[in-house]
N, C-alpha and C positions, 0 to 999 in steps of 0.2 A: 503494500500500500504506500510505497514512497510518491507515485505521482500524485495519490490524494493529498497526502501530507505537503507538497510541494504547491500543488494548488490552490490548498486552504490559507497557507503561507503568501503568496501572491494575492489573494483576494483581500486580506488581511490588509495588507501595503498595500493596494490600493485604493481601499477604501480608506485609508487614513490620509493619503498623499492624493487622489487624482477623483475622489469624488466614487461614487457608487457600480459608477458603468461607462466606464472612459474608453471601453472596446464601443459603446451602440454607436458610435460612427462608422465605422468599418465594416459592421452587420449591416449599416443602414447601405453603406456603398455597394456590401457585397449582393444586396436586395435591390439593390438600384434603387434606390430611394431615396434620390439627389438633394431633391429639396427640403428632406426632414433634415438634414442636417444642421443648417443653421435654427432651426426651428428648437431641435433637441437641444442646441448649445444654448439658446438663450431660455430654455426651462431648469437646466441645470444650474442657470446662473442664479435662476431666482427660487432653488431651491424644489421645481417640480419634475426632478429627472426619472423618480419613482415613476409618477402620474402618468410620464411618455411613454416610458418603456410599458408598462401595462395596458395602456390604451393602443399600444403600434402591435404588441402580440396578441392583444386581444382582435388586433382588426386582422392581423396575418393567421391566426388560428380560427378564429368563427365568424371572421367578418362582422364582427361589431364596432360600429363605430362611435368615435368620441367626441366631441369637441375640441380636441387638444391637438386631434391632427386636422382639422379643416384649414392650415395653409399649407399643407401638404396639397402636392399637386394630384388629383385622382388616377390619372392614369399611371401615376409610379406607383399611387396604394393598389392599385388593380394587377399591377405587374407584378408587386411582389408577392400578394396575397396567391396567385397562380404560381409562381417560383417557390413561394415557401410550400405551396401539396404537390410537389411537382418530387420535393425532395424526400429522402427519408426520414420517416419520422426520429429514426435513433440522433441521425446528426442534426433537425432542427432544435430537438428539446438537449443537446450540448452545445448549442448557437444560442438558446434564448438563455439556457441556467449559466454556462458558465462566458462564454467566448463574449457577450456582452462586457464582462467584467473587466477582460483583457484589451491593451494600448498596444495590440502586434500589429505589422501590416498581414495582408490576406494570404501568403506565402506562407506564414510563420502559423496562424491560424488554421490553413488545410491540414499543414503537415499535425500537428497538434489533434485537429478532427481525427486525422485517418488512424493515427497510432489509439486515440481513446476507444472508436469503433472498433478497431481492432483487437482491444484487449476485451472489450463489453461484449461482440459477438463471441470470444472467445471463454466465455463464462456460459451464453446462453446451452 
């Protein structure tokens, strides 16, 4: 169990340095979901970074919509909402729990996906 412990140590830092979810930009890019970006930066400023990230997987998991994303552009919500059932569930639900947490670029982040997938299927 050294990656969990490794993990939990990383969430740790940076939740105390970089805020709650200073990976949801790079989730947001890698959803193509251009214009939440600035969107999500200025809720975190003012302390609603919770509120976004649950209202952005709540619209990519059930299509429920918020208030919080209407200056999001629709057809990036439509894009990705299609992109996230498009994907596997194992690697969305380690994109929404843990890889939001993380400041990797998307290189660093797949390869990180494919080794957790990897070890996960290899428990199933």
């Amino acid at each position: 169990m050294p990656q969990i412990n490794w993990l939990q140590g990383k969430i740790a830092d940076l939740w105390e340095n970089n805020g709650k979810y200073p990976g949801l930009p790079i989730v947001l890019k890698y959803l193509q979901v251009f214009s939440a970006i600035p969107i999500f930066k200025e809720q975190q400023f003012h302390g609603g970074e919770q509120q976004f990230k649950e209202a952005f997987f709540n619209w990519v998991n059930y299509k429920s919509f918020s208030p919080v994303l209407e200056k999001i552009d629709p057809q990036e919500l439509e894009y990705a909402y299609k992109i996230w059932h498009i994907e596997n569930s194992r690697k969305n639900a380690l994109i929404e729990s843990i890889m939001t947490r993380f400041n990797y670029d998307l290189k660093k982040q797949n390869s990180i996906l494919i080794e957790l997938l990897k070890e996960s299927i290899g428990r199933c």
